[in-house]
N, C-alpha and C positions, 0 to 999 in steps of 0.2 A: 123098716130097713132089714132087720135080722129074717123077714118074710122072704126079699127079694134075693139079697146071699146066699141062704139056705136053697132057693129055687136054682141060681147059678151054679152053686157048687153040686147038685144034684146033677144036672144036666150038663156040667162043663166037657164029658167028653163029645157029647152030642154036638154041641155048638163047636169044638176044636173039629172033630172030623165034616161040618159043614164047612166050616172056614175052609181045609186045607182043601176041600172038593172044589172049592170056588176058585182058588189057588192053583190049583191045577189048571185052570182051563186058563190057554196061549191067546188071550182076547189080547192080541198087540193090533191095534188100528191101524196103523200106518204101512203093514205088509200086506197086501191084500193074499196072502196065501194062505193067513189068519182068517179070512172073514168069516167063513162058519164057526169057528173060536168067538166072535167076537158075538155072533149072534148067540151064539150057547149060551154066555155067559149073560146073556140081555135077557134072556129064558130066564136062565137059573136064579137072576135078581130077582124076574116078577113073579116068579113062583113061591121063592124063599117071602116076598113082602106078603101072597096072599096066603099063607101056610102061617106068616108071624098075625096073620088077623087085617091085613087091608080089605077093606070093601070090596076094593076093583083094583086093578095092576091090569097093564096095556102094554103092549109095547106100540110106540106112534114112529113112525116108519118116516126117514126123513131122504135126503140125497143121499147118504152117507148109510151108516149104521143105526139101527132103531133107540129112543129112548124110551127110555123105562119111567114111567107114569103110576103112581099108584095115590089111593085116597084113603081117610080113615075117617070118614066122621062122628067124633065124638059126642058134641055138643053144637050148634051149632051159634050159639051163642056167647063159645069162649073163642078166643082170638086164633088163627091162622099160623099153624108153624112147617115151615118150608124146610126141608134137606134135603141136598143135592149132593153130589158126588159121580164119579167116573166108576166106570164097570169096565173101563179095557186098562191098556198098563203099555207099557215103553218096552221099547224092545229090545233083549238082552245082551243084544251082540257085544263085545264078542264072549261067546259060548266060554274059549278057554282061560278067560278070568275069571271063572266061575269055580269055585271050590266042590259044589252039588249043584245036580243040573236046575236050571232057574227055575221051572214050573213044578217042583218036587219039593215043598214046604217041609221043614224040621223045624221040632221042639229042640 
């Protein structure tokens, strides 16, 4: 455990300036004026999974906007663990309830 913190805390700003770069991209689904946002950010998933050590990362290309596929195989004789999650995000309107502009992450 004191291996894996010590790793974190070395790297924390590396992993805060990915986060907010992910942050930044306007991947709103539902405005198609976004859709090159939303594909970036479907990039920037499978690239950050094959960079963190995935085998393979895909994007599979649907009616819609692509999903992001990636594998790891460890063993393959220990059991199956799935995680899912969204890569786009809700759309912020309206702008002027907004304190900082929406896609401009602050600590």
């Amino acid at each position: 455990m004191a291996t894996t913190q010590a790793y974190l805390q070395t790297h924390q700003d590396r992993f805060l300036d990915e986060l907010k770069a992910f942050l930044r991209i306007p991947s709103v689904s539902t405005a198609p004026q976004y859709a090159e946002d939303v594909r970036r950010a479907a990039k920037f998933v499978q690239q950050k999974l094959l960079q963190a050590g995935a085998d393979r990362a895909e994007l599979l290309e649907t009616v819609g906007y692509p999903l992001v596929y990636a594998e790891k195989m460890v063993n393959s004789q220990l059991p199956t663990v799935l995680f899912y999650g969204h890569y786009d995000v809700q759309p912020a309107d309206p702008y002027d309830l907004w304190d900082q502009p929406p896609f401009e992450p602050i600590i």
